[in-house]
VEXBA-677098 format. One record per atom (N, C-alpha, C, O): chain; x, y, z; residue number from 1; residue in three letters; atom name. Coordinates in steps of 0.1 Angstrom, whole numbers, padded with zeros to 4 digits. Atoms other than C-alpha are relative to their C-alpha. Example, Ala and Ser with C-alpha at 12.3 -4.5 7.8 and 13.67 -1.06 7.14 Angstrom:
('A', (0009, -0012, 0000), 1, 'ALA', 'N');
('A', (0123, -0045, 0078), 1, 'ALA', 'CA');
('A', (0009, 0012, 0000), 1, 'ALA', 'C');
('A', (0019, 0012, 0007), 1, 'ALA', 'O');
('A', (-0009, -0011, 0000), 2, 'SER', 'N');
('A', (0137, -0011, 0071), 2, 'SER', 'CA');
('A', (-0008, 0011, 0008), 2, 'SER', 'C');
('A', (-0003, 0022, 0009), 2, 'SER', 'O');
***
This chain:
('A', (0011, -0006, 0007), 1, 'UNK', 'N');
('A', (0041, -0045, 0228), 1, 'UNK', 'CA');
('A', (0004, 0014, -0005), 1, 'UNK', 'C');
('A', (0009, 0021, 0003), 1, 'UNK', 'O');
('A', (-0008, -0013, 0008), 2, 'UNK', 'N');
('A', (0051, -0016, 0205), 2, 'UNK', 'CA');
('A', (-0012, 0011, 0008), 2, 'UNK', 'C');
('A', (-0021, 0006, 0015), 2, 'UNK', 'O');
('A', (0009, -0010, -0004), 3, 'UNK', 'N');
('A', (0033, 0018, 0215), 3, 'UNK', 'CA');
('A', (-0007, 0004, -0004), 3, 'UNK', 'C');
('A', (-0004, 0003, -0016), 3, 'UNK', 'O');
('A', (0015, 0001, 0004), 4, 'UNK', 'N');
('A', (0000, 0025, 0209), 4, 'UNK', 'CA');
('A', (0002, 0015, -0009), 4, 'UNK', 'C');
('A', (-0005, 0014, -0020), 4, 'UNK', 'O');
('A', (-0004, -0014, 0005), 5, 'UNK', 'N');
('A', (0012, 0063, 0196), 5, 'UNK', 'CA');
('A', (0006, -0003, -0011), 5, 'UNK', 'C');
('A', (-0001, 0000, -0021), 5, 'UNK', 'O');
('A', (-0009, 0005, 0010), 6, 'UNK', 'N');
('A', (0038, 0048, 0171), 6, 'UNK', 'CA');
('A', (-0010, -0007, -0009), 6, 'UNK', 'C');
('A', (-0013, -0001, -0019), 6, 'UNK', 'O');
('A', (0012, 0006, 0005), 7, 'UNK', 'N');
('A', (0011, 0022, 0159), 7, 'UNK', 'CA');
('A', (-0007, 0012, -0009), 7, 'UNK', 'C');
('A', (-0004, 0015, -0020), 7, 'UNK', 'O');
('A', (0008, -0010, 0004), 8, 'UNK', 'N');
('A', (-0012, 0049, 0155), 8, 'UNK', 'CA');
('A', (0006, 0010, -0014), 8, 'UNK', 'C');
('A', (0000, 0012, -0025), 8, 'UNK', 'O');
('A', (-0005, -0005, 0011), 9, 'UNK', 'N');
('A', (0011, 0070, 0133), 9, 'UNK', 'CA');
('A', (0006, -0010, -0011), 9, 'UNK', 'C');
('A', (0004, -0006, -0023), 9, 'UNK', 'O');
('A', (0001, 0005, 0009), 10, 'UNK', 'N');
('A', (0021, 0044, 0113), 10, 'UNK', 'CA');
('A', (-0013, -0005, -0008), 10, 'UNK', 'C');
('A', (-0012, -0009, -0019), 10, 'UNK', 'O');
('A', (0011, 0002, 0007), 11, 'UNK', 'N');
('A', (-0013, 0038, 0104), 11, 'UNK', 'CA');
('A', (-0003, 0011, -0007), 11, 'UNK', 'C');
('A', (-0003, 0010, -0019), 11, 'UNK', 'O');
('A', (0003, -0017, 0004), 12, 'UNK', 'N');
('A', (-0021, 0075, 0096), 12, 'UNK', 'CA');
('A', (0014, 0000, -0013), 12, 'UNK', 'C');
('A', (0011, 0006, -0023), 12, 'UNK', 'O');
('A', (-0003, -0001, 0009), 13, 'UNK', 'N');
('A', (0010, 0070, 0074), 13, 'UNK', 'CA');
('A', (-0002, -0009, -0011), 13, 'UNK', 'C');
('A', (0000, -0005, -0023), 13, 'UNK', 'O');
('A', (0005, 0006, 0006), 14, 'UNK', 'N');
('A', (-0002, 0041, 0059), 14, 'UNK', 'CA');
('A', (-0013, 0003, -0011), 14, 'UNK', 'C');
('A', (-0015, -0003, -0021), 14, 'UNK', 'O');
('A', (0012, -0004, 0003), 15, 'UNK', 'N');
('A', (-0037, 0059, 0052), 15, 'UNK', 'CA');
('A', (0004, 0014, -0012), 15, 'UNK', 'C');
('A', (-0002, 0018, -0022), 15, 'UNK', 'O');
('A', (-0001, -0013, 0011), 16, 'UNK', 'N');
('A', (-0019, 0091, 0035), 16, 'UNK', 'CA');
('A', (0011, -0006, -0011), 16, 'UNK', 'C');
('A', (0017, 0002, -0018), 16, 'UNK', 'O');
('A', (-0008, 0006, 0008), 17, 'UNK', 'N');
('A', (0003, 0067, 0015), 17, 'UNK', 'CA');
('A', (-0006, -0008, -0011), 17, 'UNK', 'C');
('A', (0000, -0010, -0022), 17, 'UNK', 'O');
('A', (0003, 0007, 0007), 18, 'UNK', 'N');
('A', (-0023, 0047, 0002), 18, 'UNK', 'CA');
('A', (-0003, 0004, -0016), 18, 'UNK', 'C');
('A', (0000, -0004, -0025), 18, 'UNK', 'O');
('A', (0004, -0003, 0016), 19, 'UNK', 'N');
('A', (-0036, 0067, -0032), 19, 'UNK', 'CA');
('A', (0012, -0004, -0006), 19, 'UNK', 'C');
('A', (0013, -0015, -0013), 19, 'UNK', 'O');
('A', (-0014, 0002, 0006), 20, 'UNK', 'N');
('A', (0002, 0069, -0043), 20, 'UNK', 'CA');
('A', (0001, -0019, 0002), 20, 'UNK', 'C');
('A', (0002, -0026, -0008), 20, 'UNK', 'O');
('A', (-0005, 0015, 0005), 21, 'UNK', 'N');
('A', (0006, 0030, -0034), 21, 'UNK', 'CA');
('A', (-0009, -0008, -0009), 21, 'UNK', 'C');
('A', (-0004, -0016, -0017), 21, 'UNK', 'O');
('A', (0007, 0007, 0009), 22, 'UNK', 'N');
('A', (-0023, 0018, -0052), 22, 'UNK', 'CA');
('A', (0002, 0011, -0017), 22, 'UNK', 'C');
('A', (0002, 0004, -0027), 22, 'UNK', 'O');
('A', (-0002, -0003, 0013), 23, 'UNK', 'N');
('A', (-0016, 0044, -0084), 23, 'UNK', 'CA');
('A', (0012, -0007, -0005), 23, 'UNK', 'C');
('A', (0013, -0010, -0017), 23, 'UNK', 'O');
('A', (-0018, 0008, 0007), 24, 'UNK', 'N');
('A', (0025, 0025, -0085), 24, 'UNK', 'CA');
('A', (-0005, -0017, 0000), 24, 'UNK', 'C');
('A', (0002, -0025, -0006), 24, 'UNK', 'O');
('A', (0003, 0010, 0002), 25, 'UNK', 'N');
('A', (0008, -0004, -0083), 25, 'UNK', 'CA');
('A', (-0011, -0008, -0013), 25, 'UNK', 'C');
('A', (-0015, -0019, -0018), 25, 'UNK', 'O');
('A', (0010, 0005, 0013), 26, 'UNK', 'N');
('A', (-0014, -0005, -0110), 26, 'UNK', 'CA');
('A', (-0009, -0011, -0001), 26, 'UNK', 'C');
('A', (-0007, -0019, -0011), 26, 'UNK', 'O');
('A', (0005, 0011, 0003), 27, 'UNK', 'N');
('A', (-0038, -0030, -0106), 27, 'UNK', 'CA');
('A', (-0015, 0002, -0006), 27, 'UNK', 'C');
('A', (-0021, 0012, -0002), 27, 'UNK', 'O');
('A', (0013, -0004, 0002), 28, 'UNK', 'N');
('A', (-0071, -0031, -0123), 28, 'UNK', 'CA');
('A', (-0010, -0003, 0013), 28, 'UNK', 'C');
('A', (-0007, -0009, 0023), 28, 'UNK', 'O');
('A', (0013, 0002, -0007), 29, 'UNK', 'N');
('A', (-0106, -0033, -0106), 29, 'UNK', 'CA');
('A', (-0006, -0017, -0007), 29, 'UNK', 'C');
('A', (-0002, -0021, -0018), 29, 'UNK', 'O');
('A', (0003, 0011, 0000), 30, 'UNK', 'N');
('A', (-0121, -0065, -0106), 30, 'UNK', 'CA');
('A', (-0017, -0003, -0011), 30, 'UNK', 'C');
('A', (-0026, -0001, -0002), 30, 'UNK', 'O');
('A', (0015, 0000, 0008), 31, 'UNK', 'N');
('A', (-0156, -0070, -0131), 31, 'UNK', 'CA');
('A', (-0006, -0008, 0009), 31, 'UNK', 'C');
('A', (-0005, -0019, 0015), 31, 'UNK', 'O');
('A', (0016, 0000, -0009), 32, 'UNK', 'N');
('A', (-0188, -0066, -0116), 32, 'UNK', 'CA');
('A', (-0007, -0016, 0001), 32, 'UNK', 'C');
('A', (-0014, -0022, -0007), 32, 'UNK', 'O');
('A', (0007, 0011, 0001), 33, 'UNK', 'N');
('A', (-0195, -0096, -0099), 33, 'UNK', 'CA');
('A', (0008, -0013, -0001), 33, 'UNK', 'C');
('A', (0004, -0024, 0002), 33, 'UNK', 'O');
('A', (-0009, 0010, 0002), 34, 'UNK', 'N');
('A', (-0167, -0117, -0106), 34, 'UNK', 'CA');
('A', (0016, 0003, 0011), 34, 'UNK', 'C');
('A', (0022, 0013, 0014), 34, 'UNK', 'O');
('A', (-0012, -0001, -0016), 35, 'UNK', 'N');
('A', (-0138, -0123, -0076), 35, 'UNK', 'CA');
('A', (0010, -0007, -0003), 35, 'UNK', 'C');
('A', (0009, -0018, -0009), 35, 'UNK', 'O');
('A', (-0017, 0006, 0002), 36, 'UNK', 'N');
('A', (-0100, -0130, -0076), 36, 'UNK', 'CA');
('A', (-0002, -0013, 0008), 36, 'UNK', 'C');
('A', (-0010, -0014, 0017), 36, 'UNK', 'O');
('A', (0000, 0010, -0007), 37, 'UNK', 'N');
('A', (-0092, -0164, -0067), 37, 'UNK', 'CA');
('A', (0013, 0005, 0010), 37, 'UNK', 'C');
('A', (0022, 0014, 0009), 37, 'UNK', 'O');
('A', (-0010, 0003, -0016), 38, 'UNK', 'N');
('A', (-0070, -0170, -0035), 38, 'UNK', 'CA');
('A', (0016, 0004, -0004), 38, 'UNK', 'C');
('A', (0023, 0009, 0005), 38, 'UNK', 'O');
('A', (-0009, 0000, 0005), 39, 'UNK', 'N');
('A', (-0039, -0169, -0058), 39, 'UNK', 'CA');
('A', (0004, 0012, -0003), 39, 'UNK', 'C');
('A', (0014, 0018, 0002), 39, 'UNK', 'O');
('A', (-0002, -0011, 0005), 40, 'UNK', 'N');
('A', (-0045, -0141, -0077), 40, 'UNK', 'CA');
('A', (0000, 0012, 0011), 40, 'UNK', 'C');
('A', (0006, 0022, 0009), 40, 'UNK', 'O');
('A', (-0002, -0011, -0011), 41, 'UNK', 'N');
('A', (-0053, -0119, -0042), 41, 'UNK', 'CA');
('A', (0012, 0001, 0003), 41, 'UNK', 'C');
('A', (0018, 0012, 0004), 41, 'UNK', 'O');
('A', (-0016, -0001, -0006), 42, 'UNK', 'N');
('A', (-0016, -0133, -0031), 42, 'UNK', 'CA');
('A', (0010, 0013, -0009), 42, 'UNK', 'C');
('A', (0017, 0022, -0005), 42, 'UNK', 'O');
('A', (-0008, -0003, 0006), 43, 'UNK', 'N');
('A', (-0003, -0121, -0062), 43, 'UNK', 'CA');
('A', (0001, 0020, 0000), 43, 'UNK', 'C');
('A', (0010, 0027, -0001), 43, 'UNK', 'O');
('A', (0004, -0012, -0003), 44, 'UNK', 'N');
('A', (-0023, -0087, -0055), 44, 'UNK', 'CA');
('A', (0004, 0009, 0011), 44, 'UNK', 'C');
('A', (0006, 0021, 0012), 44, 'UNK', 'O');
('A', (-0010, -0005, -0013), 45, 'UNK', 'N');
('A', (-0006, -0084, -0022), 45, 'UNK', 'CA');
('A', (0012, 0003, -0001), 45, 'UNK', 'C');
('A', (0018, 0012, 0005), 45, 'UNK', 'O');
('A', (-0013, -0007, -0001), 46, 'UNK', 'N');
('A', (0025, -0084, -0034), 46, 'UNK', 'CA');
('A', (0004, 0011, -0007), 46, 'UNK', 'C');
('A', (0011, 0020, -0002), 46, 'UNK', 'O');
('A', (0002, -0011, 0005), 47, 'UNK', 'N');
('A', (0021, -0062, -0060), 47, 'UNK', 'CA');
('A', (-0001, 0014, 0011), 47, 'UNK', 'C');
('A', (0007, 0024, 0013), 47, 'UNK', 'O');
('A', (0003, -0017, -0015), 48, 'UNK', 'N');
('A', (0005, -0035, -0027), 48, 'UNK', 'CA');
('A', (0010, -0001, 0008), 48, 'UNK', 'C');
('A', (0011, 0010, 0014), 48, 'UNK', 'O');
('A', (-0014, 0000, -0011), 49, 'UNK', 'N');
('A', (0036, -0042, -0006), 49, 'UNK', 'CA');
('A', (0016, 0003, -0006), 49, 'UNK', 'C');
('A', (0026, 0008, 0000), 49, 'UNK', 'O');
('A', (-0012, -0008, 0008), 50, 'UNK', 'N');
('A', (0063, -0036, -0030), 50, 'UNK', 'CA');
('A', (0001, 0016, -0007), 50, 'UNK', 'C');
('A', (0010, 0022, -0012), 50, 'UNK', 'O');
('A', (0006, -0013, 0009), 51, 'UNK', 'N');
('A', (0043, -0003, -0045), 51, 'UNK', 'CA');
('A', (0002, 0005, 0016), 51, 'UNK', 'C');
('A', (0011, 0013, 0017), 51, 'UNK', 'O');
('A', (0000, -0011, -0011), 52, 'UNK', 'N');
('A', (0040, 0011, -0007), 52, 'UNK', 'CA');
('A', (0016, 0000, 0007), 52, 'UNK', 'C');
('A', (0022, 0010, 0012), 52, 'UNK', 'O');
('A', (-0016, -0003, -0004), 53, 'UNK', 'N');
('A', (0078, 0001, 0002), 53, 'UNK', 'CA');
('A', (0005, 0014, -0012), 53, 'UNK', 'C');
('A', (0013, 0024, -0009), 53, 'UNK', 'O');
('A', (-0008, -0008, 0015), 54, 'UNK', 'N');
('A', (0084, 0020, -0035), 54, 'UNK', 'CA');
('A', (-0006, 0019, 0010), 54, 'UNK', 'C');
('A', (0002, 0027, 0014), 54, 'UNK', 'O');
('A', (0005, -0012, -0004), 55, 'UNK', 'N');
('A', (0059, 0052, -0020), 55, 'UNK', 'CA');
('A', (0006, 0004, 0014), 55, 'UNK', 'C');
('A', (0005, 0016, 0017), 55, 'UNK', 'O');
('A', (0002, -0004, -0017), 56, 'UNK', 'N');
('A', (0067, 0053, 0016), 56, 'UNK', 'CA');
('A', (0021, 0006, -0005), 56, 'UNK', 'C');
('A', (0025, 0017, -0001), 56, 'UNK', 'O');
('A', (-0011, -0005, 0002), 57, 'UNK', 'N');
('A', (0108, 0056, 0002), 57, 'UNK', 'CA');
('A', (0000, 0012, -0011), 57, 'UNK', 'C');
('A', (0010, 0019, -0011), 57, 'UNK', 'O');
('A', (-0001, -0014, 0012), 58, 'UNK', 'N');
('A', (0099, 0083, -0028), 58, 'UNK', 'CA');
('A', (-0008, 0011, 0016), 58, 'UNK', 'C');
('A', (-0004, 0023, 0016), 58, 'UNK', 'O');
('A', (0003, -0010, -0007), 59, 'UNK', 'N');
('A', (0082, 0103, 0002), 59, 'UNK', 'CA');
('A', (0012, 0003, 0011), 59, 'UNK', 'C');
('A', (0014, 0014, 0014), 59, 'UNK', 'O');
('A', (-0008, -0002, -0002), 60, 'UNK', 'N');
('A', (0110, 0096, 0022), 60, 'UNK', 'CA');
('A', (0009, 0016, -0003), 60, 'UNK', 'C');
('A', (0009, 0027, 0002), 60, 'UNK', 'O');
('A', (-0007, -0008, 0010), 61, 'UNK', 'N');
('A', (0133, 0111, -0003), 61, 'UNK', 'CA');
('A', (-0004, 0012, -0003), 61, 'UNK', 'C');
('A', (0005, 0020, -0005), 61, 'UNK', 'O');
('A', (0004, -0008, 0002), 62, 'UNK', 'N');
('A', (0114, 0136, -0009), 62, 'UNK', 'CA');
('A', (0000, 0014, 0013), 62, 'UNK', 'C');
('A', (0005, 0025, 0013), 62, 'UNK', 'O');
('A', (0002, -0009, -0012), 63, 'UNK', 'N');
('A', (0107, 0153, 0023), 63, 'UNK', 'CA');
('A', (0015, 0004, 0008), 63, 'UNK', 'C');
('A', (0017, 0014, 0014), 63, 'UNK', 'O');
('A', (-0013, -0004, -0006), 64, 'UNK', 'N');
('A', (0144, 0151, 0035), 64, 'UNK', 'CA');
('A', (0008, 0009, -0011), 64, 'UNK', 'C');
('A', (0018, 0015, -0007), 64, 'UNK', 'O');
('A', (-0007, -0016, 0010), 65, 'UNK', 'N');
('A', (0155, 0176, 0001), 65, 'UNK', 'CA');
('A', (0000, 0011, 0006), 65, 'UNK', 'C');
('A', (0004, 0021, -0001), 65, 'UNK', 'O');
***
């Protein structure tokens, strides 16, 4: 079981990573009322998990200059 402290900070980086992963990701908003199918959420996920690998390494990079 990983440590509850570790956990914890990865989530807290996950939380100050998110604006930057959702702006590199670009996805629109969804019209009022109308819902992604099953497909299109997968496709939405990958899109958010390749934009927070891309953020989480530009902050990287960043902070070790």
């Amino acid at each position: 079981m990983s440590d509850p402290n570790e956990q914890q900070r990865r989530y807290r980086e996950f939380l100050d990573l998110l604006p930057l992963t959702l702006a590199l990701a670009g996805l629109p908003h969804s019209e009022t009322g109308r819902y992604y199918s099953e497909d299109q959420i997968e496709t939405r996920m990958f899109a958010v998990r390749h934009a927070y690998k891309a953020a989480r390494s530009l902050a990287k990079e960043l902070v070790q200059k």
